[in-house]
N, C-alpha and C positions, 0 to 999 in steps of 0.2 A: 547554533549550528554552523558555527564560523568554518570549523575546518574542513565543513564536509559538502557545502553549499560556494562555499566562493571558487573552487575549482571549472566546478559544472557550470558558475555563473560569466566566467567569464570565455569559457570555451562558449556557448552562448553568442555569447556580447560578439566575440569575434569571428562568429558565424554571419552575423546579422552584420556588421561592418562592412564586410565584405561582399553583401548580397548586391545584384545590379538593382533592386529596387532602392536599393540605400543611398547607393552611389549616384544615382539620373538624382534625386533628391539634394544631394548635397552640392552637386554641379549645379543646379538648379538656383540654388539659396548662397549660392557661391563662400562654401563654409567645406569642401573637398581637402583643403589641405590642412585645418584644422583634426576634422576626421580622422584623415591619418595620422598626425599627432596622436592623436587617443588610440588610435586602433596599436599603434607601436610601443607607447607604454604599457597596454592593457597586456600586452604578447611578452613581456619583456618581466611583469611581473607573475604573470600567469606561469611562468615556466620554472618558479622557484616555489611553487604552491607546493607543490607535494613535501620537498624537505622542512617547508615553516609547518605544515603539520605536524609532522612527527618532533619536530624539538619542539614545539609548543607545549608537548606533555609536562616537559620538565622546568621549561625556562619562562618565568612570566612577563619578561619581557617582549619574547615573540610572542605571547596571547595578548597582551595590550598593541603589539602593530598590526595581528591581526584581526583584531576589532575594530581599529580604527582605517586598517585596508577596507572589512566589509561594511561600515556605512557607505563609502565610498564608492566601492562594487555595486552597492543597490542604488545609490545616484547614477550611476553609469548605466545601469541595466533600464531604469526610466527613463533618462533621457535617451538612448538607442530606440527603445520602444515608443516613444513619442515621435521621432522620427521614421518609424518603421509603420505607425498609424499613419502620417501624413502622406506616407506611400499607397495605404492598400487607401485613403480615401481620393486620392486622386485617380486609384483604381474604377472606383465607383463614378467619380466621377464620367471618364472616360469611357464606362459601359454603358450608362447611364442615358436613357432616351431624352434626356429634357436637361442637357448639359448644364445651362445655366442655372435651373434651376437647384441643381445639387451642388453646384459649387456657392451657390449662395447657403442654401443649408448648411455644409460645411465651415465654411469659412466667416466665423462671426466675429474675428476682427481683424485688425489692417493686415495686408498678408507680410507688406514692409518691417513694420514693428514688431506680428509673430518670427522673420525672419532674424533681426537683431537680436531679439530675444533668444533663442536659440544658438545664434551663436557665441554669447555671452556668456552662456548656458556651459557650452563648450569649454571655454578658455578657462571657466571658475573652477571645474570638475579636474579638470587636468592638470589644472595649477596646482591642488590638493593630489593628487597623484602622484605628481612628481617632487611631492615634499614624500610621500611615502616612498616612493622610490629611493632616494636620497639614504633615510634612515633602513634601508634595507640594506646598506653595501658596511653594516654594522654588525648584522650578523652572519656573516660568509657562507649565505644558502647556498647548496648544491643543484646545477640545474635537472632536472628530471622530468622524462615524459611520459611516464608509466604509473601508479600507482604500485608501491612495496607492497609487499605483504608486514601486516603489523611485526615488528621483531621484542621481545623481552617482554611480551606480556601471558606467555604462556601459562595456563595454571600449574600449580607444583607439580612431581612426576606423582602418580597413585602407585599402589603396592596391591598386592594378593590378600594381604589378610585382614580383616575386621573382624571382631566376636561380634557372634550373633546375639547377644544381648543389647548388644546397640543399636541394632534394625528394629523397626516399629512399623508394621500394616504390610510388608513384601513377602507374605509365607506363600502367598496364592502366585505372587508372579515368580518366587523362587521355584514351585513347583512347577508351572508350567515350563520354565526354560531347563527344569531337568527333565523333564519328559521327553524336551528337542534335542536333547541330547543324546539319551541313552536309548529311541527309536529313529530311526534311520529311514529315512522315505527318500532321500537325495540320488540322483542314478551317481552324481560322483563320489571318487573314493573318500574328498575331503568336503563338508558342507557347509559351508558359512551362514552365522544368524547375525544377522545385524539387530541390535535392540537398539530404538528411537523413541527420543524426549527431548524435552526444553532441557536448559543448562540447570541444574540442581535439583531435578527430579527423582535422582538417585539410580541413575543409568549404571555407574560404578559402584554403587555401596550392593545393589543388587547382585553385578556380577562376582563380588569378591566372594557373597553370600555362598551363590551356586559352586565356583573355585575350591571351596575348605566345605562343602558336602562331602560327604561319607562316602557317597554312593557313587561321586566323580572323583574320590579318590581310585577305587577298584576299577574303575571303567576303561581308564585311559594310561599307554605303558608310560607315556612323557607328558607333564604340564608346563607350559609357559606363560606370564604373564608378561606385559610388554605396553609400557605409557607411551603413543604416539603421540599428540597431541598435533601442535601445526608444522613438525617437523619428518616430514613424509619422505625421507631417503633409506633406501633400498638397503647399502650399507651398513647403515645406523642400528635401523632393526633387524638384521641377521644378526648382526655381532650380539644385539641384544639377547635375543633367543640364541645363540650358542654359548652366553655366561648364563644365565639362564640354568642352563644342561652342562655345564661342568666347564665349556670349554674354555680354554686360555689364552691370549696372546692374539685376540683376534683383531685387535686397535690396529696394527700396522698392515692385516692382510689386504689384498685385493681381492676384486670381487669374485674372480675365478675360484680362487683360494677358500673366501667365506659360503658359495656355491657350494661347495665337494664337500667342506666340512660338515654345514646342514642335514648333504643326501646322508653323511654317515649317521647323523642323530638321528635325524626322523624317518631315514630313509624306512618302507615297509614297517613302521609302528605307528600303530592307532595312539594318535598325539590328541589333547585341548590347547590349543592356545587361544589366547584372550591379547585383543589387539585395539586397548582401550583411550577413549576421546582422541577418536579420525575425524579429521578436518577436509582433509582431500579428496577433492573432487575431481582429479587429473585421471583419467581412465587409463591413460598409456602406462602412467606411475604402478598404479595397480597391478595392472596386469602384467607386469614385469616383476611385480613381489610376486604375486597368486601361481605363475609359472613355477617360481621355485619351493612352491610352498604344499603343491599336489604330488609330494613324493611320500606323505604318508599312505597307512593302508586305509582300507574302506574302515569308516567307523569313525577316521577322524574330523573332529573339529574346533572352527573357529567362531570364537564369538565376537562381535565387533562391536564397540557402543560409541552412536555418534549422534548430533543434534540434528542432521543433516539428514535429509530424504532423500538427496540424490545420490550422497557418501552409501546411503543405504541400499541405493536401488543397481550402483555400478557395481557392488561389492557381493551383495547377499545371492545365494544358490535357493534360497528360500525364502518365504514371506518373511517382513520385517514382524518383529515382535515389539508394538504401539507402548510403550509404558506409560500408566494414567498415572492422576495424581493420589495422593494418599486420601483420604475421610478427611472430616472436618475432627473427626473424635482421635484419629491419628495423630491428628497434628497439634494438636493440643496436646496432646500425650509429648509429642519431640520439644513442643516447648515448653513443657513444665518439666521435663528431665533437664531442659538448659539452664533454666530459671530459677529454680531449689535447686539445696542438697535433697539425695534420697529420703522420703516423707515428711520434707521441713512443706507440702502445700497442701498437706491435709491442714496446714494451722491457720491458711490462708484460703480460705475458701471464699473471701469475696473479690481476694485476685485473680483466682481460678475462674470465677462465672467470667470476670473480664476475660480474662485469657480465649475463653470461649469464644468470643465475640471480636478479639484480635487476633487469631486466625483462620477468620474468613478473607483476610487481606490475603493470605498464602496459596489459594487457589488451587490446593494439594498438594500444592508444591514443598519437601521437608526441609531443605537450606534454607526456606523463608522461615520457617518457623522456627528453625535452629537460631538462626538469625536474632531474632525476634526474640528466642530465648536465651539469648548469651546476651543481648544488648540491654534485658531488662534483669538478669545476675544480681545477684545479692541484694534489689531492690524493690522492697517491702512497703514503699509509698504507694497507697492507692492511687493518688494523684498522677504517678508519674505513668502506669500503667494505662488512665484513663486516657494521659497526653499518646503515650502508642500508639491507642485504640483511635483516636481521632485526627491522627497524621499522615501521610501519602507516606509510605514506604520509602519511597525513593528520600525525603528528607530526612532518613534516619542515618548518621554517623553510621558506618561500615568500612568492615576492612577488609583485605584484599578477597580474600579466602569467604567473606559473606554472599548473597545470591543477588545485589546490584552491579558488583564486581565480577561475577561468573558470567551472569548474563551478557556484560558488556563483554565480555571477551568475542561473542557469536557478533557481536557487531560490529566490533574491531575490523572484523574476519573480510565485512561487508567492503563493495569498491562505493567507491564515494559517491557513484548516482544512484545508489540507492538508499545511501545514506540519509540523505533529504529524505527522501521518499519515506522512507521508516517515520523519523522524526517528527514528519508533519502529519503522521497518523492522528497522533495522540490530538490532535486539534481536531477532525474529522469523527472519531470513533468514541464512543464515548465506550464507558466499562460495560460488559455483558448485553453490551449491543452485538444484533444480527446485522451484517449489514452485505449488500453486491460487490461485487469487482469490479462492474463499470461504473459505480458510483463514484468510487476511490479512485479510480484511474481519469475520471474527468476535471478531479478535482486537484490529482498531480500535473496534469498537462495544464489547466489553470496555472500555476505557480511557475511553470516552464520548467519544472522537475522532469520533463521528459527527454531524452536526445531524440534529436532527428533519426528518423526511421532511416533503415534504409530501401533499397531503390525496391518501388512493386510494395512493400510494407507502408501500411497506416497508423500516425499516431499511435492507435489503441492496440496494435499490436503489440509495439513496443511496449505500451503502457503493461501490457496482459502479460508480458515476459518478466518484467519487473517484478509485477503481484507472483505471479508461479513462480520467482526465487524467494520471493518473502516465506512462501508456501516452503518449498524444500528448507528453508532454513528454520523453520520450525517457530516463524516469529507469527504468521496468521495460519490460522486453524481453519478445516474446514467442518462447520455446524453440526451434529449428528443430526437436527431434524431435517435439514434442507440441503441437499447438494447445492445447490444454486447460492449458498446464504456461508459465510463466515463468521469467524470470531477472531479475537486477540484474548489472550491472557490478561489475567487483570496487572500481573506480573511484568509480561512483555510491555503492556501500555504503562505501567510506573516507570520500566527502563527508555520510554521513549519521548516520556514528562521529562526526564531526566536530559537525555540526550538533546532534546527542544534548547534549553537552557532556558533566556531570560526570553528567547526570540517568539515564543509561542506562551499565550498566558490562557489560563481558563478564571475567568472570574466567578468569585464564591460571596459571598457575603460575608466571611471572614478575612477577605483580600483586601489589606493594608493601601498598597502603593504598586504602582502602574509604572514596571521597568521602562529606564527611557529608552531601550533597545528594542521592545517591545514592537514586531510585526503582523503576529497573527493572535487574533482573538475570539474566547468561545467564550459562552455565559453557561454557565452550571445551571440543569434544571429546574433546581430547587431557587434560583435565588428572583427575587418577588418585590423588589427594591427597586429606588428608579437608578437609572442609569449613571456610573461614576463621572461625574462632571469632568474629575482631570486625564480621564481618555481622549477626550475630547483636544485636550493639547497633544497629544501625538498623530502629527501628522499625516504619518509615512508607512500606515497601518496597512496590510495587503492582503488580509483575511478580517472576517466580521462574521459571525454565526449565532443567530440568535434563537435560540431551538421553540420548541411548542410549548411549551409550557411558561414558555415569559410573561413575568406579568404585565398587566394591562398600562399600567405608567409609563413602559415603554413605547408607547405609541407616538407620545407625542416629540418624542423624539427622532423619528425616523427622518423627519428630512434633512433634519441636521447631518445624523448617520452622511445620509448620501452625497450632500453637498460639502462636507466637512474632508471628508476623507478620499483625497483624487487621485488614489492609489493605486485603490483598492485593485485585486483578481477575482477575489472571491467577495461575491455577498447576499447571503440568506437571512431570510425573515420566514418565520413560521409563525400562520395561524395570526397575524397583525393586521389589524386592519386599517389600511391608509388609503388616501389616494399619490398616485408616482410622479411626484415631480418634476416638472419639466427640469431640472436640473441633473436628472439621470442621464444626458446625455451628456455630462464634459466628466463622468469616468471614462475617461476616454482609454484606461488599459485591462480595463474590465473582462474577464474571461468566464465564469461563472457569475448565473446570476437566480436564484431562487427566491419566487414569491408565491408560496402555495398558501392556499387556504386564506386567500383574501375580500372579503365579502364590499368592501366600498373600492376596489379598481377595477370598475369597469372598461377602462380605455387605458392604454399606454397613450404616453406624450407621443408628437411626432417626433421629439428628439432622442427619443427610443433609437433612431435607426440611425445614430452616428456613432453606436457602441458596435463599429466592426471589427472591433476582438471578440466579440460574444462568440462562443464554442458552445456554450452548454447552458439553456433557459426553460427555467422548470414552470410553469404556468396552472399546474396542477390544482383544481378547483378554487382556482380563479376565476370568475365566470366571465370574460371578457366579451361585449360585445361583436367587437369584429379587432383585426389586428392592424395598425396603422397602415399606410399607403407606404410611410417611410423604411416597413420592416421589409421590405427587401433588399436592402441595404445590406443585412447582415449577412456577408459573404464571404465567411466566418462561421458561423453558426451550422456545428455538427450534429445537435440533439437536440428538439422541441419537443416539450411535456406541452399539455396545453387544453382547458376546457373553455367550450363559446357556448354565449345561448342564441347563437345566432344559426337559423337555418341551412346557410352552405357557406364554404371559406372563400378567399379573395384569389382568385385563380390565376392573377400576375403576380400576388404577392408571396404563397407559398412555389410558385415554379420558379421564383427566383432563387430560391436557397439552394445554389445545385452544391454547397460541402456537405448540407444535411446528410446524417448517415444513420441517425433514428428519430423516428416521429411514432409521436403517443398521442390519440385525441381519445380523450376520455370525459366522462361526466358531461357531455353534453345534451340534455333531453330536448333542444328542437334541433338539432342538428339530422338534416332527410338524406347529405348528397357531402360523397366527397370530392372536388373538383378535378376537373379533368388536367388541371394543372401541375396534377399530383406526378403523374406522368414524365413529367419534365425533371425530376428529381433520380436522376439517372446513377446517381452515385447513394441510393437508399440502400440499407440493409438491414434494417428492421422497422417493421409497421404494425402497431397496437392500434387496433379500433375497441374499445372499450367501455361498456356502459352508456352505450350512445342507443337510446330506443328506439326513435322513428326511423334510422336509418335504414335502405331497403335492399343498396344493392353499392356495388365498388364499379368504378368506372371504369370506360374499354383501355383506354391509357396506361393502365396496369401493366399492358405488355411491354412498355419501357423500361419497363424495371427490372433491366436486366441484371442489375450489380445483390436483388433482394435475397437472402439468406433466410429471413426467420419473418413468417407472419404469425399475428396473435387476435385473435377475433374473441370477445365475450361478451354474454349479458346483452345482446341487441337483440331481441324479440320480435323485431319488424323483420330482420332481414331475410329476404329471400332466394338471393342468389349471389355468389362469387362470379369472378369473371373468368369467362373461359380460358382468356387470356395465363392465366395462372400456369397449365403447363406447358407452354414456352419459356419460361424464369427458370433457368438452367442453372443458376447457382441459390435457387432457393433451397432449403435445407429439413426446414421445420414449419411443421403446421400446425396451430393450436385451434380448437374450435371449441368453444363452452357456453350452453346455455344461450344455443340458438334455433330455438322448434322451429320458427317455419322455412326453416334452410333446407330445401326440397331436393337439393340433392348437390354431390361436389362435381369441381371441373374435370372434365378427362384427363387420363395421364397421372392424376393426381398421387395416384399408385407410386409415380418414379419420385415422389419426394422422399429420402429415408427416414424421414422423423414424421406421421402425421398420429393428431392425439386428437381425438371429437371425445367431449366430457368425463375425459380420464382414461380411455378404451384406446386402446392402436388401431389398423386402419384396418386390418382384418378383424379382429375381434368387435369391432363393430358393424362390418359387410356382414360374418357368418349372424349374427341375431336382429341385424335387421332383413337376410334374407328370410330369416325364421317367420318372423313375423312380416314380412310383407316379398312373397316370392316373386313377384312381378318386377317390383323395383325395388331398390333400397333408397330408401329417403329418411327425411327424419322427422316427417309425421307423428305426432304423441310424444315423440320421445323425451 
């Protein structure tokens, strides 16, 4: 991820340089003018990033300085962040009722010697900097503040005609887009369809289909077809569409000129044109073509095809028309026409049942299976077919024109903080996984994938703007079963394997050797092995994911995991059963941390509470006693998951968390009381009670909660009252209530929330049938 990560990594870096908490620190340790040493190399090379991107494509000696810039970049970005911990713990300390006692906790060794050490730290990192520096005035980067838009990787231009004998499974969506055509529901004279899919879904092979119909021949007096692709100038495509339609000599006109020409051709005739693979997302660009382009009569239109939802949404006069993927029986059909001559696979019908089974990799998608079918041509080994069948797509040889190379084009397209963000999916997501948006967003803001918000915006705003571009760009999908729930392509996630490089590894039981580049790591469900010994030599690892289904030899490795690796951001265990070492407190850069489903931690260490980067800790049937004296410390910490068997919570220790912005207490069955502490958590904005029985009632404190947005209440069968307090929380939004009989009745006002759901019903539809049944009051007796 070199070219699209060290940009973002060091605008970062020089974020953080520059903070007053940095600086009091560095004044402090008397290491102020080394700092800015580093902070001015860091500016100096940061400002040449964007030009060593784009030559790196061609030249591999900019890809070897730029590898050897990003180790470097991620030593620079820990040590910044080890200094920028030393700040927020002096923070703690300085809020802290028992001063001394927390700077003893902190500080467990000489402060003198951590001082040298650090500045040492300094001088070694920059020394290697400025050798890179050096070797950079070797290849005459241009400086640049902007990101380009990719140049020369456009796909070739497409044309109008295909025979329909080379389309396979499109009759059903050929007919629907002639029916949008040839009926008219638009109030305007001209009506735009945008058709939307992933990049080799056959968005063009479709429209060519619809173009050389019969029936859209008689329809329309003028046809134009016209390849945009990432080249969205106004000029460009008029000329187009006027050779197109006969006209000549249009290269030298001006725009006035190519204007007046157009009204003559289209003027008053019901026109088709096709304005195919749009990129642009410019609304002004737009609508500066679309002006000149409503001089046909009523009846005309345009069809647009683009990957893009928002290309979709600035452009179309009417619903987008969604294009799915092919069958699996489809696509097997596209790659056995790639893969024989005409009926040379009836002689091969044990490569055929493969074939079956090698395009489920294609996910309907037909350029996959085309792919898939030109790459396995004239080859008649079973063997080699089986090797397909049991490869990541992404490792198969392809060339420009195949569906790893189309696809990257969409990503190309991407600015570079999202770039990361893509990339580090494929580590998070696993294939035909459901998964949330704030799951993925907490786990981008771990990595510092995030930019700083701006002013009155949080984090996860940002975070949520990022995911909703992934969404228009057509790389995450929203679920059909679940609004609330996504998907990726099995497609999109091989392009983001890909894009990962060496930096992000999934280990398989068929995984040889352990890139020394190697930062982020996931284990594949399947694999039941103990753990690869020489991981353990890479140091400088900053993801760890160790999913549910890991086998049980794993265990006895974990504390190695933790004490090994003092990198790490991210680190999950599922379903392991350990106790947590007191050694979990010198991850000192730790942002995410999940231990769900842990049956022997009942306590964290007290050095739990020196990880004040903790943002996000999932504690999720865990049954934790009680939670240490030290956890309020983490002042840091936006989202606690968390089950206790313990009666009521620690009412200094949860009012300390005021970043907290979501709290889940679930699975707790003696839990009676939630503390009045709770109260204090003035910056909450979502509260799950869940699965908690004895519980009876929510505390009067509630009314501080003024910042709450979304409560979630289930499955607590004790409880029998909310707090009145509830409509006063003026920015509360949503109410959930399920599977709570003896909840006798809700708070007043409760009406003015716009979202409230008691056991699937809205707030009226549950008033009108429990007036029915109980006219006196409504409560929720029996129900």
């Amino acid at each position: 991820m070199a070219e699209q990560i060290l940009f973002n990594f060091t605008e970062k870096i020089l974020l953080k340089l520059a903070s007053t908490a940095l600086q009091q620190i560095g004044l402090a340790w008397g290491v102020t003018k080394e700092l800015g040493k580093l902070e001015k190399t860091i500016s100096t090379v940061r400002n040449v990033l964007l030009d060593a991107q784009e030559q790196q494509t061609g030249n591999r000696a900019v890809r070897e300085w730029l590898e050897r810039l990003k180790d470097i970049v991620y030593d620079v970005d820990d040590l910044v962040d080890e200094f920028a911990t030393e700040a927020l713990q002096r923070e703690v300390e300085i809020c802290g009722s028992k001063r001394r006692e927390v700077r003893y906790f902190f500080t467990r060794s000489n402060p003198f010697k951590f001082r040298f050490g650090m500045g040492r730290k300094i001088r070694d990192v920059r020394e290697r900097l400025d050798e890179v520096v050096v070797d950079m005035g070797s290849f005459n980067f241009v400086v640049r503040v902007v990101d380009m838009s990719v140049k020369n990787r456009a796909r070739e231009e497409t044309y109008s005609f295909i025979p329909s004998s080379d389309v396979i499974g499109r009759e059903n969506d050929k007919k629907a887009i002639v029916q949008l055509l040839m009926h008219s529901t638009d109030k305007e004279n001209v009506s735009i369809i945008p058709i939307v899919g992933l990049g080799g879904l056959g968005k063009t092979t479709l429209t060519q289909l619809v173009y050389n119909d019969k029936r859209i021949q008689s329809q329309f007096h003028k046809k134009s077809w016209v390849c945009i692709s990432d080249d969205f100038d106004t000029t460009k495509i008029i000329g187009k569409i006027l050779k197109v339609n006969g006209g000549t000599g249009s290269d030298n006109l001006g725009i006035e000129q190519l204007q007046s020409s157009l009204r003559q051709i289209l003027g008053n005739k019901k026109y088709f044109l096709v304005l195919d693979d749009v990129w642009n997302e410019d609304l002004v660009k737009w609508r500066n073509l679309r002006d000149l382009l409503m001089v046909g009569a009523r009846g005309s239109k345009i069809i647009v095809t683009t990957r893009s939802k928002r290309v979709a949404e600035i452009m179309g006069t009417v619903p987008s028309y969604v294009l799915k993927g092919l069958s699996n029986d489809d696509c097997l059909s596209v790659l056995l026409k790639w893969a024989f001559k005409q009926g040379d696979e009836e002689k091969h019908q044990d490569l055929v049942n493969i074939g079956r089974e090698i395009v489920q990799k294609c996910g309907g998608v037909p350029l996959a299976a085309r792919t898939l079918g030109a790459f396995l041509n004239s080859k008649i080994d079973k063997q080699h077919w089986l090797s397909v069948r049991d490869s990541e797509i992404w490792t198969i040889v392809q060339k420009e024109n195949d569906i790893l190379p189309i696809l990257k084009l969409s990503y190309d397209q991407m600015p570079s903080y999202l770039k990361q963000c893509f990339a580090y999916c494929s580590m998070i997501i696993e294939k035909d996984e459901r998964f949330s948006k704030f799951s993925l967003i907490y786990f981008w803001m771990a990595q510092g994938f995030i930019q700083s918000p701006a002013q009155n915006e949080e984090l996860e705003d940002t975070g949520e703007s990022y995911f909703n571009e992934l969404v228009r760009r057509s790389f995450i999908e929203v679920a059909e079963e679940e609004e609330e729930e996504f998907k990726m392509h099995d497609l999109v996630h091989d392009l983001a394997q890909f894009v990962g490089g060496s930096e992000c590894l999934t280990i398989k039981s068929t995984t040889k050797s352990i890139p020394e580049r190697v930062r982020h790591v996931n284990f594949d469900s399947s694999l039941h092995e103990e753990f690869p010994r020489p991981l353990l030599e890479v140091k400088k690892l900053r993801t760890i994911l160790l999913p549910f289904q890991i086998g049980p030899t794993f265990q006895s490795i974990t504390t190695s995991l933790i004490s090994n690796f003092g990198f790490l951001r991210v680190l999950v265990f599922y379903n392991l059963n350990f106790k947590v070492p007191s050694s979990i407190g010198d991850l000192k850069h730790l942002r995410l941390f999940s231990l769900t489903m842990n049956d022997d931690a009942k306590t964290l260490p007290e050095s739990f509470g020196r990880l004040v980067n903790l943002q996000f800790l999932d504690l999720t049937e865990t049954y934790l006693r009680e939670l240490p004296k030290t956890f309020e410390n983490l002042i840091n910490l936006r989202v606690l998951n968390f089950s206790t068997t313990s009666t009521s919570l620690r009412e200094k220790v949860i009012g300390r968390l005021t970043s907290l912005r979501t709290l889940v207490i679930c699975y707790s069955d003696e839990l009676t009381s939630l503390t009045e502490g709770i109260g204090k958590i003035t910056g909450l904005q979502i509260l799950d009670v869940t699965r908690c029985p004895k519980l009876a009632s929510f505390p009067s404190s509630m009314r501080h909660l003024t910042a709450l947005k979304e409560l979630r209440v289930a499955h607590c069968p004790n409880l029998v009252t909310l707090s009145e307090s509830f409509a006063s929380l003026a920015s509360l939004r949503a109410v959930e209530i399920i599977n709570c009989p003896k909840l006798l009745s809700l708070p007043d006002r409760i009406d003015r929330v716009p979202v409230v759901k008691i056991d699937g019903m809205d707030l009226k539809t549950f008033n009108q049938i429990c007036s029915a049944r109980h006219p006196v009051q409504s409560n929720f007796d029996d129900w």
